[in-house]
Short mmCIF file of the C-alpha atoms (twelve columns), coordinates in Angstrom:
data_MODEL
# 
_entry.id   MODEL 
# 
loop_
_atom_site.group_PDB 
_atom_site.id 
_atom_site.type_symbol 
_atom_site.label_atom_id 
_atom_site.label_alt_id 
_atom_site.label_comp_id 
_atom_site.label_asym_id 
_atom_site.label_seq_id 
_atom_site.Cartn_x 
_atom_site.Cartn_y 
_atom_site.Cartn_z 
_atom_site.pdbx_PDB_model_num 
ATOM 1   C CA . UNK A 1   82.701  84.670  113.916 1 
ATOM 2   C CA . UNK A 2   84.258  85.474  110.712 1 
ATOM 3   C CA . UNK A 3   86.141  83.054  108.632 1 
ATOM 4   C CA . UNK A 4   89.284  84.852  108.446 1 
ATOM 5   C CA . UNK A 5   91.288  84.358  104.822 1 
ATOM 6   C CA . UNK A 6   94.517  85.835  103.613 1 
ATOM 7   C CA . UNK A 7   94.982  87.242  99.833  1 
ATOM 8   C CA . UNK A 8   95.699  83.947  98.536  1 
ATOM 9   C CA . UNK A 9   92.726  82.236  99.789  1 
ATOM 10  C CA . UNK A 10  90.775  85.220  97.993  1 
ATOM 11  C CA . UNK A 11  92.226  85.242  94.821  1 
ATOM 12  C CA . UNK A 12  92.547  81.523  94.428  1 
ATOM 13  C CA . UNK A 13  88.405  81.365  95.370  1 
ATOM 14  C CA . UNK A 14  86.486  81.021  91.770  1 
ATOM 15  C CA . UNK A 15  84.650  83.794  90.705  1 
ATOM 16  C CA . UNK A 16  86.705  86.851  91.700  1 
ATOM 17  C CA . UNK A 17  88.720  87.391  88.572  1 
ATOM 18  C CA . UNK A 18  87.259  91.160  88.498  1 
ATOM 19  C CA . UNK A 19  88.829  91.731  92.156  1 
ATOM 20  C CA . UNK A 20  92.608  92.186  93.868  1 
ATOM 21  C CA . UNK A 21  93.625  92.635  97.280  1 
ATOM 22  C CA . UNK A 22  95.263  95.519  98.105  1 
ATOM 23  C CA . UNK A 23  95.915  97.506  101.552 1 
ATOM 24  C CA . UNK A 24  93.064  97.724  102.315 1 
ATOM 25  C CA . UNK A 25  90.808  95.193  101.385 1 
ATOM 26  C CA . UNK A 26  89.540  93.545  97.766  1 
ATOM 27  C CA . UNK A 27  88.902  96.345  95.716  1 
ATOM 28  C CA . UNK A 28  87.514  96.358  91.501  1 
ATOM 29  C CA . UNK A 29  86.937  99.514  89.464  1 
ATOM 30  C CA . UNK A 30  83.903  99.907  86.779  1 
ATOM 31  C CA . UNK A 31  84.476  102.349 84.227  1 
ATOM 32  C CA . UNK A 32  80.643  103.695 83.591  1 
ATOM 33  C CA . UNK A 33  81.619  106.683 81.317  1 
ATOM 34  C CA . UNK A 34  78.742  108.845 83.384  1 
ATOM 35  C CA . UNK A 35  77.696  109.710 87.207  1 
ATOM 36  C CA . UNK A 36  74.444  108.395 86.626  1 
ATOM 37  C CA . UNK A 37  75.325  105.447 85.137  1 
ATOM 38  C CA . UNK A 38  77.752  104.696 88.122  1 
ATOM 39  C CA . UNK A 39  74.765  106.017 90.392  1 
ATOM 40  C CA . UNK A 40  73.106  103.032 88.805  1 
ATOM 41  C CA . UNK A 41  75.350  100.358 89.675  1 
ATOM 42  C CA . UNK A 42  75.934  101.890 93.276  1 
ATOM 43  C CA . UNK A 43  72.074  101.379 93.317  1 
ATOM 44  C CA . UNK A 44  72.074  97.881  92.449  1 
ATOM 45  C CA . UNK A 45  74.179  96.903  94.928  1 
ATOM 46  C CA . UNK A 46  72.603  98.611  97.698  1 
ATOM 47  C CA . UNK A 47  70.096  95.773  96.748  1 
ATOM 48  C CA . UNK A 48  72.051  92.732  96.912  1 
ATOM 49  C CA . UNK A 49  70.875  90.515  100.210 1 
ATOM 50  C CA . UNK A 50  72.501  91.047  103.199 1 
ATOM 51  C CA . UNK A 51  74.518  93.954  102.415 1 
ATOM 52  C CA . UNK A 52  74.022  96.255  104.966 1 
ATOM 53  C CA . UNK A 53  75.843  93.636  107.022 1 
ATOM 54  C CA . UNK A 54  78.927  93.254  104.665 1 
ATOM 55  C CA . UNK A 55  79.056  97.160  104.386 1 
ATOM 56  C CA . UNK A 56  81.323  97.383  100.919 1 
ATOM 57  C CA . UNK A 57  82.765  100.611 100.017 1 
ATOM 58  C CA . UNK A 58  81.292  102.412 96.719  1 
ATOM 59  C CA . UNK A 59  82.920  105.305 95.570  1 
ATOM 60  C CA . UNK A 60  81.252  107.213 92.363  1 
ATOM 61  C CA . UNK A 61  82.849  109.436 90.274  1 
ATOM 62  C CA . UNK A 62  81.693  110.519 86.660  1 
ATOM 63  C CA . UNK A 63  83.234  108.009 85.033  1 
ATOM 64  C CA . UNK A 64  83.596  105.155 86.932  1 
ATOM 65  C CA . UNK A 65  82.691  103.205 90.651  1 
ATOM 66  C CA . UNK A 66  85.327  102.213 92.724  1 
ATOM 67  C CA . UNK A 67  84.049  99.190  94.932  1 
ATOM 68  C CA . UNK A 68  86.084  97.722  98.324  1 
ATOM 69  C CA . UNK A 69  85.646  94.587  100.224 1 
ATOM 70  C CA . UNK A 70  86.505  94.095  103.779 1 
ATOM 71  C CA . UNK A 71  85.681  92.727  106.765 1 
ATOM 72  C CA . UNK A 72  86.138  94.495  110.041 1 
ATOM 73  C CA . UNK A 73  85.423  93.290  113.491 1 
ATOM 74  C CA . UNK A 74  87.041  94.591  116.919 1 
ATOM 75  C CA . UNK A 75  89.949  92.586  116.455 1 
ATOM 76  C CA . UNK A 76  90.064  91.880  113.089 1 
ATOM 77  C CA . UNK A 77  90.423  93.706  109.539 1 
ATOM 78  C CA . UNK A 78  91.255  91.542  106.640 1 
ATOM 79  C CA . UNK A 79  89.715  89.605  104.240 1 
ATOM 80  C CA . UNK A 80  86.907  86.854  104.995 1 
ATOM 81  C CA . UNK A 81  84.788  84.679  103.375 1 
ATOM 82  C CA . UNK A 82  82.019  86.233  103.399 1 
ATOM 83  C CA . UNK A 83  84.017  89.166  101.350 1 
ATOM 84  C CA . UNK A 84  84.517  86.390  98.658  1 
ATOM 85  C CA . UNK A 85  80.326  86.144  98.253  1 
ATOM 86  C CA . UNK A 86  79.514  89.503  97.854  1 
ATOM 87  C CA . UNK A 87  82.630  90.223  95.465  1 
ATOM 88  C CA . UNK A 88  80.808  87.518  93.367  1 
ATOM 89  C CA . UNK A 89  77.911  88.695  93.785  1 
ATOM 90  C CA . UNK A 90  78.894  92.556  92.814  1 
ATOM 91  C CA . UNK A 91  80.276  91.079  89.660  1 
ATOM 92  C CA . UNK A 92  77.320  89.647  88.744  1 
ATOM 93  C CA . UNK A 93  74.936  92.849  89.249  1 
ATOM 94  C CA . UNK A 94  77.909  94.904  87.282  1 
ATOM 95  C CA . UNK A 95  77.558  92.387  84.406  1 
ATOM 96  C CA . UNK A 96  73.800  92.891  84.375  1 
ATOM 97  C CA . UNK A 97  74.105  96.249  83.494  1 
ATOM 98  C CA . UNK A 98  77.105  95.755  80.845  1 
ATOM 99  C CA . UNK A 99  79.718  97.053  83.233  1 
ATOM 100 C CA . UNK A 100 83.310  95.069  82.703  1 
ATOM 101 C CA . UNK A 101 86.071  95.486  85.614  1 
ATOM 102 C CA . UNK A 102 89.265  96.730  85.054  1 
ATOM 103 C CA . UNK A 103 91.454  95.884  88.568  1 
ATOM 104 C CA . UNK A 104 94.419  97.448  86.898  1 
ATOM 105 C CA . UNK A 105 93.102  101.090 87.803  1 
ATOM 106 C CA . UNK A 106 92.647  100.208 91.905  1 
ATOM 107 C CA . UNK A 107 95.806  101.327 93.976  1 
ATOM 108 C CA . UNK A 108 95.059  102.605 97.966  1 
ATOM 109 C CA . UNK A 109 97.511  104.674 100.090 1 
ATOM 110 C CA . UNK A 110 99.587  104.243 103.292 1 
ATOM 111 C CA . UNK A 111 101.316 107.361 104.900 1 
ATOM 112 C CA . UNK A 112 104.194 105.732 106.844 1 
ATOM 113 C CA . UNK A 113 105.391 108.487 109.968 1 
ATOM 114 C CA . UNK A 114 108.297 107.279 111.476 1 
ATOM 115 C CA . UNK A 115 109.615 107.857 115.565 1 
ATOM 116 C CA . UNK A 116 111.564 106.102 117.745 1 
ATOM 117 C CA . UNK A 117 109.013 106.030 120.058 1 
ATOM 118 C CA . UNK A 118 105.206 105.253 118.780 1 
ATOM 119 C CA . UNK A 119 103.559 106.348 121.766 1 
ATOM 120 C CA . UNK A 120 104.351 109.614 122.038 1 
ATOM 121 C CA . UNK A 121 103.256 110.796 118.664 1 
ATOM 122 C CA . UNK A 122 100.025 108.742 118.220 1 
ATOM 123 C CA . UNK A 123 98.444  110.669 120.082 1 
ATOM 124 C CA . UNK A 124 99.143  114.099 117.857 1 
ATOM 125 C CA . UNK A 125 98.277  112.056 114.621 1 
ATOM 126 C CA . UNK A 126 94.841  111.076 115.866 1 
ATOM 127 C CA . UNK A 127 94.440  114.801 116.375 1 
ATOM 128 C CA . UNK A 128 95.458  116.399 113.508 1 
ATOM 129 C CA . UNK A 129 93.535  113.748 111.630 1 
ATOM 130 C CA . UNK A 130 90.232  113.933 113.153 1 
ATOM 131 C CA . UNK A 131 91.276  109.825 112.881 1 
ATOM 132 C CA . UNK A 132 90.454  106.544 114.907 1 
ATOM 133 C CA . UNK A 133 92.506  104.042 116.216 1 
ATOM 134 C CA . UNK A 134 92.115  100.673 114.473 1 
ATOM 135 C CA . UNK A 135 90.480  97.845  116.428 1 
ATOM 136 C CA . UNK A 136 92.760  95.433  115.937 1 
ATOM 137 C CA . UNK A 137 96.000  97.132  115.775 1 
ATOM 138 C CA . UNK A 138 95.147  100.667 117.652 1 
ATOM 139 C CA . UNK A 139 98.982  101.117 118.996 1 
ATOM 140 C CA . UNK A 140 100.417 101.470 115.163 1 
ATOM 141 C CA . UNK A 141 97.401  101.949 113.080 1 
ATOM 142 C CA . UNK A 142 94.933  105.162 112.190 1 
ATOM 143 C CA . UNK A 143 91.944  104.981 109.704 1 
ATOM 144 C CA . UNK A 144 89.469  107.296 109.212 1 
ATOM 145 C CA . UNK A 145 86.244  107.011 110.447 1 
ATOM 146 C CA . UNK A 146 84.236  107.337 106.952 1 
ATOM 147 C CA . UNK A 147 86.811  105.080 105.021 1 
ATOM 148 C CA . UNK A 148 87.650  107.868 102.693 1 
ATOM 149 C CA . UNK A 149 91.290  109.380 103.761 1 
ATOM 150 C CA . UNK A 150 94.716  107.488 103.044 1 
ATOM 151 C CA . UNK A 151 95.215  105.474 106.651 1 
ATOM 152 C CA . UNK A 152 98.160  106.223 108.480 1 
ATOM 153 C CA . UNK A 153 100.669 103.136 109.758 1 
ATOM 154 C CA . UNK A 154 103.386 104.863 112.637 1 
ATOM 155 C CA . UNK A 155 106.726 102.818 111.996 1 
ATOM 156 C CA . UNK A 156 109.294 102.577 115.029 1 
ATOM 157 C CA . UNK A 157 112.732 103.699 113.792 1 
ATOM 158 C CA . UNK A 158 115.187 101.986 114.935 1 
ATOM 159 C CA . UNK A 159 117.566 104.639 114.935 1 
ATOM 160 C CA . UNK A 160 116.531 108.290 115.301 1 
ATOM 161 C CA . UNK A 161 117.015 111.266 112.685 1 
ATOM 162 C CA . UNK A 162 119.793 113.646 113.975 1 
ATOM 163 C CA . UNK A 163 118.096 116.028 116.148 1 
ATOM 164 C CA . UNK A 164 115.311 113.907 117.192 1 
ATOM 165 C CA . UNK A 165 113.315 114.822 113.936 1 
ATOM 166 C CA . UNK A 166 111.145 111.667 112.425 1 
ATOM 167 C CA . UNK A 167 110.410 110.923 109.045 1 
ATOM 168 C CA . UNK A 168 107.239 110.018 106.676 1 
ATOM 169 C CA . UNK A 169 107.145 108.172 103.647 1 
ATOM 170 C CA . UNK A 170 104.379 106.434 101.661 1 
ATOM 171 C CA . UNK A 171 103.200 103.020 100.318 1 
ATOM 172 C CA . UNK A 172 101.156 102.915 97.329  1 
ATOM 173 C CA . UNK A 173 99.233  99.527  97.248  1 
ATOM 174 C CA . UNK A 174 98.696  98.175  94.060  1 
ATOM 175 C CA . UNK A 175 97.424  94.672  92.029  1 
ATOM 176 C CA . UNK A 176 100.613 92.721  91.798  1 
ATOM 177 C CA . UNK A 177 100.615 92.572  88.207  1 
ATOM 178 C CA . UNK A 178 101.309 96.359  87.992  1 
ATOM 179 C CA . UNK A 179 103.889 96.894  90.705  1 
ATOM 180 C CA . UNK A 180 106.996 96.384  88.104  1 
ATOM 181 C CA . UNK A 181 105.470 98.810  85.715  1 
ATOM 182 C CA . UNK A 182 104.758 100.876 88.063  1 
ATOM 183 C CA . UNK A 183 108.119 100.662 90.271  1 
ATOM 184 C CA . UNK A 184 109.738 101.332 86.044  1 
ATOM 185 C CA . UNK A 185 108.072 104.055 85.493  1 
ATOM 186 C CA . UNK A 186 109.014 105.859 88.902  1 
ATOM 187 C CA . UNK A 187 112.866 104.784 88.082  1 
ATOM 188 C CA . UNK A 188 112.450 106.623 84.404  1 
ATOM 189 C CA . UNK A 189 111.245 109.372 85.803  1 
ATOM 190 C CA . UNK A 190 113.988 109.893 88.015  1 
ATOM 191 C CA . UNK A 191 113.557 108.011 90.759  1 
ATOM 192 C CA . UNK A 192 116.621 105.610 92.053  1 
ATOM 193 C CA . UNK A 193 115.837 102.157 93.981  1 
ATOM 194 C CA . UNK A 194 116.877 102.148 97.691  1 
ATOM 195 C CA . UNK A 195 115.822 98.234  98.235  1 
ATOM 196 C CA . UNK A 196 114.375 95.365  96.357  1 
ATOM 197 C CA . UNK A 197 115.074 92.571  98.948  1 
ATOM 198 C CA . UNK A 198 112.070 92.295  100.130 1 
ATOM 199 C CA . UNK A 199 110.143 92.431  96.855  1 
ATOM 200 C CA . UNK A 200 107.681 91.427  95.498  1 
ATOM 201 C CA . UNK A 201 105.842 92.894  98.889  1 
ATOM 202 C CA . UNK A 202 107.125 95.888  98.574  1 
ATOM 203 C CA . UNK A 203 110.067 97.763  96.133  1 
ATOM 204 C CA . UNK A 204 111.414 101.149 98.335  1 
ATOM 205 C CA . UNK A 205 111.937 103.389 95.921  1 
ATOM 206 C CA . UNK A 206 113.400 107.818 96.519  1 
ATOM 207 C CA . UNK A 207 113.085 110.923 94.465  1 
ATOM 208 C CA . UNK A 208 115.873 113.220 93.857  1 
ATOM 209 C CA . UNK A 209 115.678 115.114 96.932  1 
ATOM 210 C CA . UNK A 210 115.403 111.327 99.066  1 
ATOM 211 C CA . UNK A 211 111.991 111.553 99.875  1 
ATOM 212 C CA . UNK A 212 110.783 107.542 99.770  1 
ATOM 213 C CA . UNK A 213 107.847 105.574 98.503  1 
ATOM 214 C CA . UNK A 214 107.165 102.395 98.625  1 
ATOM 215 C CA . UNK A 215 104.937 100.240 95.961  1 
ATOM 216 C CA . UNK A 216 103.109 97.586  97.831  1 
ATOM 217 C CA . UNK A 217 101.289 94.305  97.198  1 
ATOM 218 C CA . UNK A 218 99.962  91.487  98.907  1 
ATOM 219 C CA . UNK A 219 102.042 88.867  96.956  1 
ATOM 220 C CA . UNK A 220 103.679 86.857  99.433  1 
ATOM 221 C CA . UNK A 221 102.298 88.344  102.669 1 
ATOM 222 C CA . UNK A 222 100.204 85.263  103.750 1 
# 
């Protein structure tokens, strides 16, 4: 069984300074300045002992590697401490070959459709998506099946649009040390706050034209 842990636990364990939990998992970025440089490191950890098992995400890019930790069971998806190892672990091979982390750059996404009823548009979603329903939470909860699109969270509304019609927003999980920046620089660029109270978990922030966002953290979610 896995040894479930929450966000704290994970960022209070030693040796996982490179790493912060976001959405969807403990994620670090390595900027490599090349593809094959970041095809390097990708290859290094698809060495490491045991990881097959732990399954981590790598995304390459041409300047950089993208790496996410999570644990994922039929009825669980979170953080374990097993994720805490092979963080260190990553850290280590990533040093080896002169890579530093930067966890400012990691951020995930959450597309947030709203309906007064959850049943009766799950089913559409999953469609549309090509998506999965996730294990532990499959009434409310989409993911994609290769890890790679924004997953999708359906909200109940409490009270219904007029005309029946729903509404989407989005939550854009960062590192809690650059949610104010990042909640500042949507407000200077014209964005107004619609509610801080239940910050610093999330700020709900609207464009012009009311559309909503939400920057997200894990601070205070244990």
């Amino acid at each position: 069984m896995t040894d479930r842990i929450g966000p704290k636990q994970f960022h209070e364990a030693e040796g996982v300074e490179d790493w912060r939990v976001i959405g969807e998992g403990a994620c670090t970025y390595f900027a490599t300045g090349s593809f094959a440089a970041g095809a390097r490191l990708a290859h290094a950890i698809s060495e490491l002992p045991g990881v097959d098992d732990d399954g981590p995400g790598i995304d390459v890019r041409r300047d950089g590697v993208t790496v996410r930790l999570i644990t994922i069971t039929s009825d669980y998806y979170g953080m374990s401490r097993r994720d805490i190892g092979l963080a260190r672990k990553v850290s280590a091979v990533a040093r080896g070959l002169g890579l530093k982390a930067d966890p400012s750059k990691v951020q995930t996404l959450l597309v947030i459709p709203g309906a007064p009823v959850v049943a009766e548009v799950m089913p559409f979603w999953q469609a549309v998506l090509g998506y999965e329903r996730r294990s532990d939470t499959p009434d409310e909860d989409l993911v994609d099946p290769r890890g790679r699109g924004a997953a999708f969270w359906l909200e109940r509304m409490k009270e219904p649009r007029p005309g029946g019609l729903g509404a989407i927003h989005v939550a854009i999980w960062v590192s809690y040390e650059q949610a104010e920046a990042r909640v500042a620089a949507a407000l200077a660029a014209g964005g107004r706050m619609v509610r801080d109270d239940h910050a610093p978990a999330w700020w709900t922030l609207a464009d012009a034209a009311g559309n909503e966002a939400d920057i997200a953290t894990t601070k205070g979610r244990d």
